[in-house]
C-alpha positions, 0 to 999 in steps of 0.5 A: 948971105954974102959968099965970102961970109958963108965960106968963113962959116964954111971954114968952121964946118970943115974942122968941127967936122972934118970934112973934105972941102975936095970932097965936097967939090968933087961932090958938086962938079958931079952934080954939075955934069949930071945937070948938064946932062937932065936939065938944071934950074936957075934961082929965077926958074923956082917962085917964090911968094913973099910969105914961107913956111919952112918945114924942118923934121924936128918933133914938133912937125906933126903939131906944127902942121896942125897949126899951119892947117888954118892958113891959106897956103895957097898964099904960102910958099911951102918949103920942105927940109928933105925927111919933112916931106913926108910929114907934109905928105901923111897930111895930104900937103905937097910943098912948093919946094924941097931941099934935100941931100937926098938922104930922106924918105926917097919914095916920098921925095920922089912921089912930091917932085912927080906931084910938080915940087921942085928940088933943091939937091944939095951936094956933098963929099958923102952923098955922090953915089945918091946923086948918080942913083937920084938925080937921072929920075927927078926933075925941076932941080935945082943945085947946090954946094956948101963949097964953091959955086959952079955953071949948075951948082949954087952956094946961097949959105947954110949947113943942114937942109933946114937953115939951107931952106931959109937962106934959099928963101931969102935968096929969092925974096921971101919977106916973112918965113914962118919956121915949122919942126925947126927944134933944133933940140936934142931929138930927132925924129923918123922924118929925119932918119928913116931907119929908125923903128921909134917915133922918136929918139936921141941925136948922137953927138954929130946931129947935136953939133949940126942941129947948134950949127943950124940954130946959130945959123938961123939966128944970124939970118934974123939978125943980118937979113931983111926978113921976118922970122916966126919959130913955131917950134919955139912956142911963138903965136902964130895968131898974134903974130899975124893979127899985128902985122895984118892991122 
C-alpha cells in the first residue's frame, strides 16, 4: 500500500478511536532506539514464498488449521497474527513469521521466535512499556508503526495484526494469500485475549470497530493489489480453488 493512501486511512483511526498520532510515534522512536540497540531487520532480511497463509484468532482457527494440514507447507510461507501463534503451536506448527503488538500469549510467542520465527513488532502509543520489557529478549525483528516510518520502523499499511499481516505479505511479494481465522465477526476467542476463562466469547464495542476496519482493509487489499486472496473463514474451498489454479 501507497504510504500516502495508508495515513488517510491513518487519519480515520485516529478519530474513530481517539488515538495519539504522538503517542504512536513516541511508540515507534522507542521501538527505533531498542532496534538500534539488539538488532533490527530489514524487509529483504525476512523470505517470503509466493504462496501465504495468514493465520488470524478468529473461532474459526482450529478448523481452519485442520483444513491447511493437508497442504505441503513447506511450499507456504506461514504468517501468524500475534494470539494465533498459539493456536498454530497446540497443532505442532510454527509459523515463518509473526506479527505482533505483543499483547498475545507471550510465552508462545517467545517459544516460536526461539524455534527460528521471525517477528514483526508493531509499535503503538499503548504497548511502549511491552516493547522495553520484549524486545531486549527476542530476536530476528523486524519493525513497525501505523504512523510515520523510521531508520528501524516500517509502515507497509494495515490496523490489526491480521490485515497488518497481508499488507506485510504483499509488500515482499506474496502472489496468493490464503486467509485462515480471519472472521472478522463479532466473537473473539482465547487466542486473541488470553485473559479469557471461555473458549469463546463477545467482542466489545472496540474490537467490533477493529475487526470492521480490518475487513474493509482486507478487501481494499483484494481490490487494489496484484494478489489472490482465498478466506477460509468465509466458507471459500480450498480444494477447488487450488484444483483450477494448478490446471
Amino acid at each position: 500500500m501507497n504510504l500516502a493512501i495508508w495515513l488517510s486511512w491513518y487519519e480515520d483511526v485516529l478519530e474513530d478511536f481517539g488515538f495519539s498520532r504522538s503517542q504512536d510515534e513516541k511508540s515507534a522512536k522507542l521501538l527505533n532506539r531498542l532496534l538500534d540497540s539488539y538488532g533490527g531487520l530489514k524487509p529483504e532480511d525476512i523470505p517470503m514464498q509466493k504462496e501465504v497463509i495468514v493465520f488470524g484468532a478468529g473461532p474459526s482457527i482450529k478448523s481452519n488449521i485442520k483444513e491447511i494440514k493437508n497442504l505441503n507447507l513447506s511450499e507456504y510461507t506461514l504468517i501468524s497474527a500475534d494470539g494465533a501463534t498459539t493456536a498454530l503451536l497446540e497443532e505442532d506448527i510454527v509459523p515463518d513469521i509473526i506479527v505482533t503488538d505483543l499483547d498475545g500469549d507471550m510465552d508462545d510467542i517467545i517459544c516460536a521466535n526461539h524455534e527460528g520465527a521471525f517477528l514483526v513488532v508493531h509499535a503503538h502509543g499503548d504497548n511502549m512499556e511491552k516493547l522495553k520489557e520484549y524486545v531486549p529478549s527476542l530476536n530476528r525483528m523486524l519493525g513497525t508503526t501505523q504512523s510515520t516510518p523510521l531508520n528501524n520502523v516500517y509502515n507497509f499499511g494495515g490496523f490489526t495484526d491480521g490485515d497488518r499481516a497481508i499488507f506485510l505479505a504483499v509488500e515482499l511479494g506474496a502472489e496468493y494469500i490464503i486467509l485462515a481465522g480471519m472472521d472478522f465477526g463479532k466473537e473473539v476467542t482465547r487466542y486473541s485475549r488470553p485473559a479469557m476463562t471461555e473458549p469463546e466469547g463477545q467482542a466489545d464495542g472496540i474490537k467490533e470497530l477493529k475487526l470492521k476496519y480490518a475487513k474493509n482493509l482486507v478487501e481494499w487489499v483484494a481490490e487494489n493489489e496484484d494478489v489472490t486472496l482465498l478466506n477460509l473463514s468465509h466458507g471459500e474451498k480450498l480444494e477447488g480453488v487450488l484444483a483450477v489454479r494448478f490446471s
